[in-house]
N, C-alpha and C positions, 0 to 999 in steps of 0.2 A: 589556758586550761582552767574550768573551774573548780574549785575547792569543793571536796568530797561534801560537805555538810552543807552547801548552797542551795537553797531553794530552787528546785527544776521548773517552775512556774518564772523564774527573773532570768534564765538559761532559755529556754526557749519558749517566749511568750506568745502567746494568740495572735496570731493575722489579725489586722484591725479591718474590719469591713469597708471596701474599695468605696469612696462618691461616685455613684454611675451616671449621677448627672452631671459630672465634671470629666468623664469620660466621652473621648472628642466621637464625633459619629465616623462609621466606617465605611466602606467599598459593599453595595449591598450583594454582595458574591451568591449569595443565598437567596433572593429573593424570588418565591415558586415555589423552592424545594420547602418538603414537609417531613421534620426530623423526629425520632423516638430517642429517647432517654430512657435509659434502664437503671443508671445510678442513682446512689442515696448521697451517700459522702461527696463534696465537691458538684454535686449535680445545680447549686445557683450558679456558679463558675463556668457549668458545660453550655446549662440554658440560656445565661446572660450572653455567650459568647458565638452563641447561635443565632440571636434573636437580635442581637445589634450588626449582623451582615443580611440580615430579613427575610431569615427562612421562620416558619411558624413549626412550633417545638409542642411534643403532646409528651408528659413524661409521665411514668409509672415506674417505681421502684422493684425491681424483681425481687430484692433484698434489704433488709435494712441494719446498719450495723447499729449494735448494740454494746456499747461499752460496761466492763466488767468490774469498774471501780471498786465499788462498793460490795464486791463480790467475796462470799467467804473464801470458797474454793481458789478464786486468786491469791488472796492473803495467806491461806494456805501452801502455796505451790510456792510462794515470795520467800517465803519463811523457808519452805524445802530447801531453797534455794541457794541461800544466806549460810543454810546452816551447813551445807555440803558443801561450799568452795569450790564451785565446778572449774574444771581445768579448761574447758572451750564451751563457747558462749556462742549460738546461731542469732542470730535478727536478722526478720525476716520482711518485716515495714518499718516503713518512720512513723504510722499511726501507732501501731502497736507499741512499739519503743516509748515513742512517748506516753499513753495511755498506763504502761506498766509505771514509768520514773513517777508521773504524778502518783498513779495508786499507790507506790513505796514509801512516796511522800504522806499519804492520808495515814495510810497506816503508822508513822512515825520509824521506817526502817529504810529510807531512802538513803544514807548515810553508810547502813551496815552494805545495803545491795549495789552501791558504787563502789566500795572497796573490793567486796566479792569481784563485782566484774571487772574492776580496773585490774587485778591480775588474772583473769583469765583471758587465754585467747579467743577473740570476739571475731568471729567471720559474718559479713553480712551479706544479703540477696540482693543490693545493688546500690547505687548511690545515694537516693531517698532516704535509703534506710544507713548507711554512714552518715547521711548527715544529721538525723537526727542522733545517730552516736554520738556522734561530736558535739552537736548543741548540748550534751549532756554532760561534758568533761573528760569523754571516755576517747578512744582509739580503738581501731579495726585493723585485723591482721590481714584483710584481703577482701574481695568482693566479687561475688561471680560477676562474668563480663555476660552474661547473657540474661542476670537480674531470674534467675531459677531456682529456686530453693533446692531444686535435684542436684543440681550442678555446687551449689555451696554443700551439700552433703558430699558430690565426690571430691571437692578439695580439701575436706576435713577426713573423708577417708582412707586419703596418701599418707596419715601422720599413722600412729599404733595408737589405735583406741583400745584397747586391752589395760584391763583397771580403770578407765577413767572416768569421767564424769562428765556429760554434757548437759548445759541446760541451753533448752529451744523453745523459743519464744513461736508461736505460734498464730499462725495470719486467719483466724477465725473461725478453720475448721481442723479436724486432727484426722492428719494423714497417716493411718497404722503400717504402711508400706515403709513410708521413709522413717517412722521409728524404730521399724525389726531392721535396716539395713545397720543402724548406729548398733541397735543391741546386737547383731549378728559378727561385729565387729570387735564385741566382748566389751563396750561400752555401756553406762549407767545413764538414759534419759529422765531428764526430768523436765517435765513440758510445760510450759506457762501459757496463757491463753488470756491477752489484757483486754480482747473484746471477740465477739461472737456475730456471726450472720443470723439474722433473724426475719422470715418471712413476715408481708406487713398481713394484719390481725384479716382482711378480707383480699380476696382476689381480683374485687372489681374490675380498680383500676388495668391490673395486667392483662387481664379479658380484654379488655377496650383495646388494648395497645395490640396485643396478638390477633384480636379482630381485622382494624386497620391497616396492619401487616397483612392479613389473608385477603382482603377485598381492597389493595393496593392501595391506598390513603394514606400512604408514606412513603418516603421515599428512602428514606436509610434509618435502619434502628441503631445506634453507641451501645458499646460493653465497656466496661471500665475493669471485670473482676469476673475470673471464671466462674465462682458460685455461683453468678447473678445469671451469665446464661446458663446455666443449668438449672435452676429456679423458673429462668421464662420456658425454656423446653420442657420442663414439670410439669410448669401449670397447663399450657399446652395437652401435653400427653394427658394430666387428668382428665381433663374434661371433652377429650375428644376430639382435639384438633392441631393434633402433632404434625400430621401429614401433609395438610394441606400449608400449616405454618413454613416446613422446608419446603417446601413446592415453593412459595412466594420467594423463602430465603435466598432459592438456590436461583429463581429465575429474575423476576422483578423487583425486588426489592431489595436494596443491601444491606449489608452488615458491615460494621465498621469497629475494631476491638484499640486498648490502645494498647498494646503490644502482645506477643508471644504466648505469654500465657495465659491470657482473657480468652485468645485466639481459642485456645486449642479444644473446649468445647465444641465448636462452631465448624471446625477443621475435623472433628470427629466424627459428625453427622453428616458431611458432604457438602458445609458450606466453604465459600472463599471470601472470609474477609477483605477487607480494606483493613492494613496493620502500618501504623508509621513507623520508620526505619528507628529513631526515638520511641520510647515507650513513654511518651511522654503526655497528659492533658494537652498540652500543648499543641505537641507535631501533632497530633490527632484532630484537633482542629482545624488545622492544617492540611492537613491528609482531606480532608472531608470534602473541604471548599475547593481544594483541588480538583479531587477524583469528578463531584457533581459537576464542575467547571468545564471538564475534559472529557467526560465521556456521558453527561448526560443533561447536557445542553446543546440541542440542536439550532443550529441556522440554516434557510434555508432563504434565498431570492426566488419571492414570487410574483405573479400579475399584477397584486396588490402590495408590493413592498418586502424590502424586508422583513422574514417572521422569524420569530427564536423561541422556541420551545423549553423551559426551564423549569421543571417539579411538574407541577399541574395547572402549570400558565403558559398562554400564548399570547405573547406582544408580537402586534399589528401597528408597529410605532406610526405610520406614514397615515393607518387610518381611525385608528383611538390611541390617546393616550394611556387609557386604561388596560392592564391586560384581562382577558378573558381567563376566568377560572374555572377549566374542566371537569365534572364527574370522571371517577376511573374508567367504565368501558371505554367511553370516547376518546378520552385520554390516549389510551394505548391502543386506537384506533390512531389516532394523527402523527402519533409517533411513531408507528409503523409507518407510514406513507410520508410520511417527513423524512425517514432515513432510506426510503428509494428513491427521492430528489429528482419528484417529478415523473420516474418511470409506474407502469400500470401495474397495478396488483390484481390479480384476479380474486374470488372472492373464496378459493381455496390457499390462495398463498394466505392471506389476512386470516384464515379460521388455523391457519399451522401458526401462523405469527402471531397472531392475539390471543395466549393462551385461555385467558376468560372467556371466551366469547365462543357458547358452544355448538353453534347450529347457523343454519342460513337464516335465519327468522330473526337470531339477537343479531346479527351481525349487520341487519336492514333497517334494526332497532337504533340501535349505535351511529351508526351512518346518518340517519333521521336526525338525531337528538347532538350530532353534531354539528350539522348544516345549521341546527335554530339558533346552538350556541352560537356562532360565526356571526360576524358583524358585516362579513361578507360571502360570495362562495366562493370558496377555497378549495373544496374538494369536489371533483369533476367525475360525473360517470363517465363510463367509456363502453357505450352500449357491445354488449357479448362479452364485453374482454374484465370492466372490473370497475378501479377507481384509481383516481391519482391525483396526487398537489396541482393545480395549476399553476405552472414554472411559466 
């Protein structure tokens, strides 16, 4: 345990930035696939870890956190805080946690606001967030097993909150729902907020990434933090292209959150994530290299050898070393006909299964401009009836 008057800076010190060039090379699990990044925080850690299994990574920030240090209204809320003795204590992240102990520190009340909390009971939203309790000197009374801040409100609201006092640390935006449930409960909130989301100063970059989403030039977009998809569906809906954005969501392209509550945006709107069983950076990594591994990597034995279909590449191992990198219509032209393995598609099955592709004229287009790509012919008319792999 460390002593109430301990610098939280020598308690839990900065990660030192990893050598990535002493970082051994990996299993190139990814290599084809073309990933989005929606995160700010930890997003060198998502990219670096994407881009050394050799998928190619386009990242835009939906949101950017912005830390409140130096914020009056926090100093403010610190001080409410200290001076009320709350009786139960919510943390709701380990960034936050931490963010708050240093700001208590600048302010010179880091001392009074460890003693406040060291007697109050401290419930937290999941293990992250205990462990920075911990790294702090302090102790937690319990921790939702599902990592929900709804859920550490209902185990704080089995006790009698009647008279009491809670202070809730807050994950960056203020949920006026779960404050009337504390105060409904005859309970006194007092909210602290040691950093905030904050949209970046233009929308370019998330244009481009929502673009690329719509005209299939990715293959899976990361959520790391519900605000963030609801910030990329924002920007979306501003500007006119919400519909088409779940259109790709929902068919072509996936979504991948790292756990439950990132999810639940996405789950809102009619999409189905990819969620690791972990809420973890980590398993979601994991998760990733998996799911593309499994179900959107094609193999197929043809004329010309084995072909394996992987993001927006086709290795022809037996006849280039190089794999061939697709434009999307064609793309999801061979990939439809790679997944009937050699059987005939006629050129109404292909216009229900390629859902870009809207007419008999693009679909001839496509066809065309796939043959050129092809090192070899691969794909066989089948006079009246259609087109298919030659197996």
């Amino acid at each position: 345990m460390t002593a109430a008057g301990q610098s939280t800076s020598a308690v839990a010190p900065s990660a030192s930035t990893p050598d990535l060039g002493a970082v051994p090379a990996l299993p190139q699990t990814l290599a084809g696939f073309r990933i989005g990044v929606t995160s700010d925080r930890r997003s060198e850690e998502l990219i670096s870890a994407f881009e050394r299994r050799g998928a190619e990574v386009m990242h835009a920030p939906a949101l950017r956190i912005a830390p409140l240090t130096e914020s009056i209204t926090l100093q403010r809320d610190t001080d409410e805080v200290i001076a009320a003795q709350p009786d139960f204590a919510i943390i709701t992240t380990a960034y936050g946690m931490r963010r708050w102990a240093e700001a208590a520190e600048t302010y010179g009340v880091w001392t009074e606001l460890y003693e406040v909390l060291e007697k109050a009971a401290i419930l937290v939203r999941g293990p992250k967030a205990r462990g920075a309790v911990r790294a702090c000197g302090l102790d937690d009374d319990g921790a939702a097993e599902d990592e929900r801040t709804d859920t550490v409100l209902d185990m704080l609201l089995e006790r009698d909150l009647s008279g009491k006092t809670v202070a809730f640390q807050l994950h960056g935006l203020l949920n006026h729902e779960q404050i009337r449930r504390l105060e409904d409960a005859g309970a006194r909130v007092l909210t602290v907020m040691p950093y905030t989301w904050a949209k970046p100063v233009e929308d370019n970059e998330l244009l481009r990434m929502i673009d690329a989403v719509i005209e299939r030039q990715l293959d899976i977009v990361t959520f790391t933090a519900a605000p963030a998809v609801d910030a990329f569906l924002g920007v979306a809906q501003q500007y006119g292209r919400r519909d088409e954005l779940l259109e790709a969501l929902k068919t072509d392209v996936i979504s991948a959150a790292v756990g439950g509550v990132a999810a639940g945006p996405l789950i809102e709107a009619g999409i189905e994530p990819v969620i690791p069983e972990r809420w973890r950076l980590g398993a979601m990594i994991k998760k990733v290299c998996d799911h593309l591994e499994r179900h959107h990597t094609i193999r197929l034995d043809t004329q010309h050898g084995p072909a394996e279909l992987r993001g927006a590449e086709l290795r022809l191992c037996e006849v280039s070393a190089e794999p061939v990198r697709l434009a999307p219509g064609p793309l999801a032209l061979l990939r439809a006909l790679m997944e009937a393995e050699g059987a005939v598609l006629s050129r109404e099955d292909l216009l229900e299964q390629v859902r870009c592709c809207d007419s008999g004229h693009a679909l001839e287009m496509w066809v065309s401009r796939l043959r050129r790509a092809l090192p070899v012919d691969l794909v066989q008319t089948v006079v009246k009836r259609g087109y298919r792999i030659r197996v």
